[in-house]
C-alpha positions as CSV (number, residue, x, y, z in Angstrom):
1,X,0.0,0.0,0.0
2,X,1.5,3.5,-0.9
3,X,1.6,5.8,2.1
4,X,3.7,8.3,0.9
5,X,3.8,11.1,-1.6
6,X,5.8,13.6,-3.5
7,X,4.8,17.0,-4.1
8,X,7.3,19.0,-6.6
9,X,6.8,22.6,-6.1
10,X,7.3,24.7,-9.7
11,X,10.8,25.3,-10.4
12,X,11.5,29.1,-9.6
13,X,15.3,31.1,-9.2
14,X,13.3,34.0,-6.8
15,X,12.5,33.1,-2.9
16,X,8.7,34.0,-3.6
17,X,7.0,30.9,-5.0
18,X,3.7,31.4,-7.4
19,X,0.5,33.2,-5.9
20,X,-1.7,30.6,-7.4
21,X,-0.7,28.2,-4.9
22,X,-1.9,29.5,-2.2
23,X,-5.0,31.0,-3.8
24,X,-8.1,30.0,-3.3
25,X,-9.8,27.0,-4.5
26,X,-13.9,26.0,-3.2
27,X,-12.6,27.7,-0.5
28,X,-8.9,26.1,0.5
29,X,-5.9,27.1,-0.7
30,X,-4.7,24.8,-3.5
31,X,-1.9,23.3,-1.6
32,X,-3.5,23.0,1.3
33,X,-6.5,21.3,-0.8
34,X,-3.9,19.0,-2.5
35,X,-2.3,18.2,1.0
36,X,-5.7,16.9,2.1
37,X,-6.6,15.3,-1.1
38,X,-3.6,13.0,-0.9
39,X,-4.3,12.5,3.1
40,X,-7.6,11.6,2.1
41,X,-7.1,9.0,0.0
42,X,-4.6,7.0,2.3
43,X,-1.6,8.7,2.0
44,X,0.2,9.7,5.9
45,X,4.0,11.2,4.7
46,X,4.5,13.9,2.8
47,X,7.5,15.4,0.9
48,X,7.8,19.0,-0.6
49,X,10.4,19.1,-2.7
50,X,11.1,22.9,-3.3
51,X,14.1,25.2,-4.9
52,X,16.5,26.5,-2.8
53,X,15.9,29.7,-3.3
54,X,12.3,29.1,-2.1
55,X,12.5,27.1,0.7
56,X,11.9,29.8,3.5
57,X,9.5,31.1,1.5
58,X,7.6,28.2,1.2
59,X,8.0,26.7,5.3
60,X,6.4,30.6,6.5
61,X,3.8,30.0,3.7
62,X,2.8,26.4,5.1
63,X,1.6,27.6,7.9
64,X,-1.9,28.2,5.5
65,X,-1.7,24.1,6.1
66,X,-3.8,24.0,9.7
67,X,-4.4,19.6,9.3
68,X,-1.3,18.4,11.5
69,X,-2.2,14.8,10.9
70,X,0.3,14.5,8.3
71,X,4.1,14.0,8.5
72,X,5.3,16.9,6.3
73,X,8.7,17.2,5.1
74,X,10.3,20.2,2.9
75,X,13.3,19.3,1.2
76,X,15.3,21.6,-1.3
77,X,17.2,18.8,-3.4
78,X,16.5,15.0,-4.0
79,X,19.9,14.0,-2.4
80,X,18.2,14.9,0.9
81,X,15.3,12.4,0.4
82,X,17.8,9.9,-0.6
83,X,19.3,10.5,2.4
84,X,16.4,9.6,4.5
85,X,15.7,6.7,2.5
86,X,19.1,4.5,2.8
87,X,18.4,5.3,6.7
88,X,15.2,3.6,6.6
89,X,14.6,0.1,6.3
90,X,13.4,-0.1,3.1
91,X,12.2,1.8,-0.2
92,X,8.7,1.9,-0.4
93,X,6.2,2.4,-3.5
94,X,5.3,6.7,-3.9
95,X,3.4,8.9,-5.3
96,X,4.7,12.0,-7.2
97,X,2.9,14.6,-8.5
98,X,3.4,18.2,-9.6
99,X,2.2,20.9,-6.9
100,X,0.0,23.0,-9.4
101,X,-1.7,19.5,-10.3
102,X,-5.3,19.1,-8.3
103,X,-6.1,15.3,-8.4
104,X,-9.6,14.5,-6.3
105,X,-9.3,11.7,-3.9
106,X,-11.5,9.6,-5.4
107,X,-9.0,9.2,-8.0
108,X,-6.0,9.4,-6.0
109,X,-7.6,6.4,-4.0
110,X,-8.0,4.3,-7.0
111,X,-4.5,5.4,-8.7
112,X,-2.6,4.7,-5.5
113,X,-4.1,0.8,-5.7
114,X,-3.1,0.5,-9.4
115,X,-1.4,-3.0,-9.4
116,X,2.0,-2.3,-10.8
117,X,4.4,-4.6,-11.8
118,X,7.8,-4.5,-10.1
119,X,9.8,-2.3,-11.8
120,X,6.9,-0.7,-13.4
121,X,5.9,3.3,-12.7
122,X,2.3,4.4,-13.8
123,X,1.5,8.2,-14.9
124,X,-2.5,9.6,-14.5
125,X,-3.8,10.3,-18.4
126,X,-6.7,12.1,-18.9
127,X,-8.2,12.7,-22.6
128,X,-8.2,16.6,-23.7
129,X,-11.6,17.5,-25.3
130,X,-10.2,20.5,-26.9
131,X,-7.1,19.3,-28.0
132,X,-9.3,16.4,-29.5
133,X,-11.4,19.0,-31.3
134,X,-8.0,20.5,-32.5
135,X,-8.2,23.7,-30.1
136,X,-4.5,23.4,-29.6
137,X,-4.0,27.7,-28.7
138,X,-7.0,27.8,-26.2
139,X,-5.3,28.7,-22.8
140,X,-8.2,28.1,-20.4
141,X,-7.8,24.3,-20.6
142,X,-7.6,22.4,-17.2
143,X,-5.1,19.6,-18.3
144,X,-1.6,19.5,-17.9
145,X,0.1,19.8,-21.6
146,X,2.2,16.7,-21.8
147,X,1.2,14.3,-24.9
148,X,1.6,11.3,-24.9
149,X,0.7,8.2,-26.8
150,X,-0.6,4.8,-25.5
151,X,-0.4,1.1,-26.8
152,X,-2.2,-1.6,-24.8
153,X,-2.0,0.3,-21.3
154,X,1.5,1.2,-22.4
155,X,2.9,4.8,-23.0
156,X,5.1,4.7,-25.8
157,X,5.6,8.0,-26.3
158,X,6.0,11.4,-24.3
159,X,5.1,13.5,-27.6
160,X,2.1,12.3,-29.2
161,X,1.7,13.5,-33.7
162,X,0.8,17.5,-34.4
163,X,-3.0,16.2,-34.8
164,X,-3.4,13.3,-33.3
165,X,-7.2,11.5,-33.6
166,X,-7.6,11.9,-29.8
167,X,-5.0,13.7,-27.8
168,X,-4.4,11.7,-24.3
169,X,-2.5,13.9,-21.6
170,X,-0.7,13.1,-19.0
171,X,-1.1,14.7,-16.1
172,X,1.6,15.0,-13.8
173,X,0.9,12.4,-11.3
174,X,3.3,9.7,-11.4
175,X,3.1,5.9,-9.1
176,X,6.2,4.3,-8.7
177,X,6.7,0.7,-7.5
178,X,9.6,0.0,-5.0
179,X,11.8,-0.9,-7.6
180,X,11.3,1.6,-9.6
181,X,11.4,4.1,-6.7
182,X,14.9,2.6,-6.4
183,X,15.9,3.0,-10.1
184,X,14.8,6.6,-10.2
185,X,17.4,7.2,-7.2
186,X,19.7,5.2,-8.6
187,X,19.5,7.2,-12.0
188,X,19.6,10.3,-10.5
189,X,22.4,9.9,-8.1
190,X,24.7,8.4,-11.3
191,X,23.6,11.3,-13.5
192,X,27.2,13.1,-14.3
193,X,25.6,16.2,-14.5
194,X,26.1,18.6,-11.5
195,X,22.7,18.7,-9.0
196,X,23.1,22.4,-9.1
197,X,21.7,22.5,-12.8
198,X,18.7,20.6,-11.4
199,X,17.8,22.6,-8.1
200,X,15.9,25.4,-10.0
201,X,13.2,23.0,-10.8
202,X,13.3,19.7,-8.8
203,X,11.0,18.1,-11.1
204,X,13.2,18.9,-14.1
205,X,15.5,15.3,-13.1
206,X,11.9,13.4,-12.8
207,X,11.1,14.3,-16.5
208,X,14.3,13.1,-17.7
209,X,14.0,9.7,-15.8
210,X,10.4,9.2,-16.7
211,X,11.6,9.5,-20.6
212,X,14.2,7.3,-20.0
213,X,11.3,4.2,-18.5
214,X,8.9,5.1,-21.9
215,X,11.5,4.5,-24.2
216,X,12.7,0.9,-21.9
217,X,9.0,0.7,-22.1
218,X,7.8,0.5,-18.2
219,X,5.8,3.2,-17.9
220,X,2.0,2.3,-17.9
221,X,-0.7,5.0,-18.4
222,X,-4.0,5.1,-15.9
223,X,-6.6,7.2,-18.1
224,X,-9.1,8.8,-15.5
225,X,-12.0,11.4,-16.7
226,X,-10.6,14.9,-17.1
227,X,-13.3,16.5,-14.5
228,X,-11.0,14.5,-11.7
229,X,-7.8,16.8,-12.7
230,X,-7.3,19.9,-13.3
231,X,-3.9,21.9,-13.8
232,X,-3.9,25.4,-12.3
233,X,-1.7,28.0,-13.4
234,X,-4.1,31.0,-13.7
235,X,-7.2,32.5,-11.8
236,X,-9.0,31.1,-14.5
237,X,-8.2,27.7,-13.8
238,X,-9.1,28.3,-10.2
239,X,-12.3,29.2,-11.2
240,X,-13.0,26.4,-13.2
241,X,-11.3,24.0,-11.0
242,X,-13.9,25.4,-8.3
243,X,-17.0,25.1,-10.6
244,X,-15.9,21.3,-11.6
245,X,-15.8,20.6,-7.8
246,X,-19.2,21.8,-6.7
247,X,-20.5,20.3,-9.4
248,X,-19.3,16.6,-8.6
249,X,-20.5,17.6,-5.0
250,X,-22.4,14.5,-4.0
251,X,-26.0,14.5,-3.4
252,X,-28.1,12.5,-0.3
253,X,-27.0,9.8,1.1
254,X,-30.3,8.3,1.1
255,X,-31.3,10.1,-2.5
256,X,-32.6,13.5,-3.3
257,X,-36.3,13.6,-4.3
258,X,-36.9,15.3,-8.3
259,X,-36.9,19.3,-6.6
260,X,-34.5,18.3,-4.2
261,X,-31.9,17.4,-6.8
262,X,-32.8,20.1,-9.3
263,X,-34.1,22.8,-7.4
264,X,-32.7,23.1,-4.2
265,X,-29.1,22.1,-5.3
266,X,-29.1,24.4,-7.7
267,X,-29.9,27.3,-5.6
268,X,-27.2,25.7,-2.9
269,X,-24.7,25.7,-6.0
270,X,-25.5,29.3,-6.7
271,X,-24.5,30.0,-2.9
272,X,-21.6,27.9,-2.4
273,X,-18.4,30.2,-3.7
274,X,-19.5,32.5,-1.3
275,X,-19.9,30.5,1.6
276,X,-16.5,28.3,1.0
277,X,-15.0,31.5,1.4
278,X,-17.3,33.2,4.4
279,X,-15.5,31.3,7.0
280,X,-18.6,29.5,8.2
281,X,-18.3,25.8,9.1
282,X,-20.9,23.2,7.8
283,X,-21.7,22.8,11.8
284,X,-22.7,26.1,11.4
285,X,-24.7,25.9,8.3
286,X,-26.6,23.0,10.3
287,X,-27.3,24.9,13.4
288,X,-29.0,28.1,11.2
289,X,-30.8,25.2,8.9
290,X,-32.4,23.8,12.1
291,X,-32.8,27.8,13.7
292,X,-34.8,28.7,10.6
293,X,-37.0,24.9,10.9
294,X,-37.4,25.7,14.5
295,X,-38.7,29.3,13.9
296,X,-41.0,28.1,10.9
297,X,-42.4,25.4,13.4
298,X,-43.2,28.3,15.7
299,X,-44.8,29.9,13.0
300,X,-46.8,26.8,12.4
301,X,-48.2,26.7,15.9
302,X,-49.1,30.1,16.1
303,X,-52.3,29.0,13.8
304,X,-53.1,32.3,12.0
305,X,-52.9,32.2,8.1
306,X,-50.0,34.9,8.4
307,X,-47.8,33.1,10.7
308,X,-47.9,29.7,8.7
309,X,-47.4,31.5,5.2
310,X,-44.5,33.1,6.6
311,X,-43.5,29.6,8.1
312,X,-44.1,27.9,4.9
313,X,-41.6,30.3,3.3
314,X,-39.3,29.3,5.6
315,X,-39.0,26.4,4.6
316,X,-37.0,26.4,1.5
317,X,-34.5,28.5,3.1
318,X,-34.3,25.5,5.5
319,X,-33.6,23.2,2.7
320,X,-31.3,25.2,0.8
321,X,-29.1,25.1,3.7
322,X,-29.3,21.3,4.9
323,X,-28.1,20.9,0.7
324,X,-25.1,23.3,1.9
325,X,-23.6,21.8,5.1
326,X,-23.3,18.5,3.4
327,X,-21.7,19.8,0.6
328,X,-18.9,22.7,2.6
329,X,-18.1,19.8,4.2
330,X,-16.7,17.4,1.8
331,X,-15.8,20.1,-0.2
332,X,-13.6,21.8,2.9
333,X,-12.7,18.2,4.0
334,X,-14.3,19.5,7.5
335,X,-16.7,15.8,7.9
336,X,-17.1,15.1,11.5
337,X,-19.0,12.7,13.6
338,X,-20.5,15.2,15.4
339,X,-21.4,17.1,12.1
340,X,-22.8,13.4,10.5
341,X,-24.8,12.9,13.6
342,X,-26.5,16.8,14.0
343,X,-27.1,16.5,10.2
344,X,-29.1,13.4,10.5
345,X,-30.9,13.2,13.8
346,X,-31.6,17.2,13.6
347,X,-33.3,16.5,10.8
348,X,-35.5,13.8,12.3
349,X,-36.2,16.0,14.8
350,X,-36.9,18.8,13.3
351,X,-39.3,17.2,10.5
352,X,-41.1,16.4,14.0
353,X,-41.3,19.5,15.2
354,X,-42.9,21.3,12.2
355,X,-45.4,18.4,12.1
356,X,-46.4,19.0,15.5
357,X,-46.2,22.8,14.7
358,X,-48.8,22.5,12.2
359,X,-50.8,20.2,14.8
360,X,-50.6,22.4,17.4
361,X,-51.4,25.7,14.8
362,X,-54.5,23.6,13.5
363,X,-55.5,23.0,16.9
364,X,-55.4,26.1,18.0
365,X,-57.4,27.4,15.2
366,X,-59.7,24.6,15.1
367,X,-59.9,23.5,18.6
368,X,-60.6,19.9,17.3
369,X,-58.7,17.3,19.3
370,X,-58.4,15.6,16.3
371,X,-55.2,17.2,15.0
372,X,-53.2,16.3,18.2
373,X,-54.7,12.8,17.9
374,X,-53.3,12.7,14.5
375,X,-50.1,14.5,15.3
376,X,-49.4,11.7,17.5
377,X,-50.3,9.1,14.9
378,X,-48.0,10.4,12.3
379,X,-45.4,10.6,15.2
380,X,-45.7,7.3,15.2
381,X,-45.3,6.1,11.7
382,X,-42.7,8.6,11.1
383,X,-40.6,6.7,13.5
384,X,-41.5,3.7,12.2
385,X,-40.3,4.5,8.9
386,X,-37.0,6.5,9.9
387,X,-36.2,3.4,11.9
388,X,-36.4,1.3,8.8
389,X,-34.4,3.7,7.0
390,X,-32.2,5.3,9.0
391,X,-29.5,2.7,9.3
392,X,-28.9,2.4,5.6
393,X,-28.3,6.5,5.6
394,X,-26.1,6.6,9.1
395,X,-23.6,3.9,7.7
396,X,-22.8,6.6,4.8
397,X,-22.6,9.8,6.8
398,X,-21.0,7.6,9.8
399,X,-19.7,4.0,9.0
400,X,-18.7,4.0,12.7
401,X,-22.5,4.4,13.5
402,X,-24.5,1.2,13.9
403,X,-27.1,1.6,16.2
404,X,-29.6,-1.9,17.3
405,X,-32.6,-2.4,15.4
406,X,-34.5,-3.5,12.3
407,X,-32.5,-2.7,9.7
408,X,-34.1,-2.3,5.6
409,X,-32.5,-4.7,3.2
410,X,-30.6,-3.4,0.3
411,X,-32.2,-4.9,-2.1
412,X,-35.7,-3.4,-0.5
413,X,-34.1,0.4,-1.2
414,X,-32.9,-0.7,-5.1
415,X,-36.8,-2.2,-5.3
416,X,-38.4,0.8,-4.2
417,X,-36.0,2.7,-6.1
418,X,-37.7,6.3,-7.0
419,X,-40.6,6.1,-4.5
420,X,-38.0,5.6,-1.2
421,X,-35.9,8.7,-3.1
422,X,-38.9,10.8,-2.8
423,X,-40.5,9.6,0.7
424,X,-36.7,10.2,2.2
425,X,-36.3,13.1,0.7
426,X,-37.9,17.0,1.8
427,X,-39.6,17.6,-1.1
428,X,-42.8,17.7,1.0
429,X,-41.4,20.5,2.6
430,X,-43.0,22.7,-1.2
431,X,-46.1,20.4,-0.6
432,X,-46.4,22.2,3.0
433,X,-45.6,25.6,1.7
434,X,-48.1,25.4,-0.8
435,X,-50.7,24.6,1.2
436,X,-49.8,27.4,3.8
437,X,-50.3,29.5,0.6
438,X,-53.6,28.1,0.2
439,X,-54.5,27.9,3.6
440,X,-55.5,24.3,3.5
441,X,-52.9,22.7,6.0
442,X,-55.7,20.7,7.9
443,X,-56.5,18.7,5.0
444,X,-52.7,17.7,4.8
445,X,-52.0,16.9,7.9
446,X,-54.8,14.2,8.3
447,X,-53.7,13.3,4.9
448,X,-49.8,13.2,6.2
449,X,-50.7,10.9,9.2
450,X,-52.4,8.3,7.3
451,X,-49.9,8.5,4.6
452,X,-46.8,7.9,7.0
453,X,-48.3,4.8,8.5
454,X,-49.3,3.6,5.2
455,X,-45.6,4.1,4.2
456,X,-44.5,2.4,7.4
457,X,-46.6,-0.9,6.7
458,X,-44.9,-0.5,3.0
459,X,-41.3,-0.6,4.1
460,X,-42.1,-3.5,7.0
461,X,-43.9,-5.8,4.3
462,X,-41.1,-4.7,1.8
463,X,-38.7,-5.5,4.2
464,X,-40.2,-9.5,6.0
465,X,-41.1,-10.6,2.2
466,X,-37.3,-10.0,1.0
């Protein structure tokens, strides 16, 4: 298993390194982003190799780096590292990659796992869409420029034809085995030519070496989609790199219902540049998504037509936000326990409390017993079907959490497919907010408590028939 990584820093003469690397990207600077990326997908020591010149500049600017679960090394030439690798016990596999080169984890998981044979190094290669189209001059594209040309899994060539059918880039990321870990220090430390010429650009030697295994034919190439890389060099490609990452933001755990997905997501993505770089912490985002539900169930139980409309418009503010946390949190690699659990169970609890809001409002505008007897009743078979559900939805947000009871088969969730998507999801939030419009809550809550308890029975049959 690899465990430790590479990062070459862009080779520069001055002591100030480039500002893009500590700009801004969905809200983390990109080296602090790409630190986390690689600790994310299993990777615990980290080298920096840097230019001389730059060094000071670059250990005052790491301070932007505030996870200390890593083991962070800066080094300013490679003889250092191969210092610190005759005194260890042995040379392990690695992972190099170029600092201005943003991988996502879920890549960097799977690339880090690529079965190499033993002398073998792999590069990431990503296919261009403009360079395919023949766009060769257009300067906003996101991947690296390094053409290359594969055979069978095989790169056979660093430079691929002027105008080649389908132009496959590689990208800057580079696995090595042990052995060849070994043969690139090995090269490097014969090479005749004096390290000095090197130390402007650490990853100048790399290049060389990595020419060298295509034309001995051990380098393999590991194509991945292009919206899992992007190469940075501009505030343009910051901008896009931040658009590509909201937009492969994951969605619901348990499924987003149609407006859900379309609607209130799209409005969240609309919001989230801003709030990755407001400061606030998904925690945060949680606390004033169940604020707002808690004030709209107040509203609810007032029971005048003008406090529930007001409530009901509440309520997509409340959804907008529980699409958000989520989100700032993967995005800002900020997932906590604590954060999986308030998401989930404050949710449960809140969709109570505006239920009983509305039973309490109707109540009090009614004075028909009825709608507490019915709040209770839809208590009652909303527990019984978060119960049923909530297991499969806690093992995502928490794998740690496992809590006793009945749990819902797998299979029962594929079966149910679009109808579970929906019940799970708040769509029925509109459905409320409509019906505060039209001042016609007390026909939906009667209809809500028979419906939830008509659901329940659903998911138990679903569930003891297989």
């Amino acid at each position: 298993m690899v465990e430790e990584a590479v990062i070459l820093m862009p080779g520069v003469e001055v002591k100030h390194l480039p500002s893009y690397l500590f700009a801004p990207v969905a809200g983390l600077p990109l080296l602090q982003r790409e630190i986390l990326s690689l600790g994310r997908a299993g990777i615990k020591s980290i080298t920096i190799m840097v230019s001389p010149a730059a060094q000071s500049n670059l250990e005052s600017r790491l301070s932007q780096v505030s996870n200390t679960d890593f083991n962070i090394n800066i080094l300013s030439n490679w003889q250092a590292l191969w210092e610190q690798t005759r005194n260890g016990n042995k040379v392990n596999p690695r992972l190099a990659m170029l600092a201005n080169v943003l991988v996502d984890p879920r890549f960097l998981a799977k690339f880090i796992d690529y079965p190499l044979p033993e002398g073998a190094l792999a590069v990431g290669v990503i296919e261009s869409p403009l360079l395919a189209r023949g766009d060769h001059n257009n300067k906003s594209q996101q991947a690296p420029s390094y053409p290359v040309i594969l055979e069978d899994g095989l790169v056979t060539s660093l430079v691929g034809s002027s105008d080649p059918p389908h132009s496959l880039q590689a990208t800057g990321v580079v696995l090595f085995s042990s052995a060849a870990w070994q043969g690139w220090q090995d090269w490097q430390i014969a090479q005749k030519q004096p390290q000095e010429s090197f130390q402007s650009d650490p990853a100048l030697p790399l290049f060389h070496y990595i020419a060298q295994q295509v034309r001995e034919k051990q380098v393999l190439g590991v194509v991945s989609d292009p919206v899992y890389i992007s190469s940075i060099h501009h505030d343009q490609d910051r901008e896009q790199a931040t658009a590509r990452l909201i937009a492969s933001s994951d969605g619901s755990p348990l499924g987003d219902g149609r407006l859900e997905s379309s609607l209130n997501r799209a409005l969240a993505r609309k919001l989230l540049p801003w709030v990755l770089t407001s400061g606030l912490t998904p925690n945060q985002i949680t606390i004033a998504g169940l604020l707002l539900g808690l004030m709209a169930a107040l509203g609810f139980a007032v029971g005048t037509y003008g406090t529930s409309l007001v409530a009901g418009l509440l309520l997509p503010l409340v959804m907008v936000l529980d699409c958000l946390d989520g989100t700032v949190a993967r995005l800002k690699f900020q997932e906590s326990r604590l954060g999986a659990r308030l998401d989930l169970y404050g949710d449960t609890i809140l969709n109570l409390l505006i239920f009983w809001g509305i039973a309490v409002g109707q109540y009090q505008a009614s004075g028909q017993l009825r709608f507490l007897g019915s709040g209770l009743l839809l208590t009652l078979g909303y527990l019984a079907c978060w119960w049923s559900l909530e297991p499969a939805g806690a093992r995502q947000w928490d794998p740690t959490h496992s809590p006793p009871g009945a749990r819902l088969h797998p299979s029962t969730l594929k079966k149910a497919g679009k109808i579970l998507e929906e019940a799970v999801s708040r769509d029925f939030f509109y459905i409320i907010m409509f019906c505060a419009i039209l001042n016609i809550l007390d026909y939906l809550f009667i209809g809500i408590a028979v419906g939830t308890n008509i659901f329940a029975l659903f998911l138990w049959w679903r569930q003891t028939h297989g």
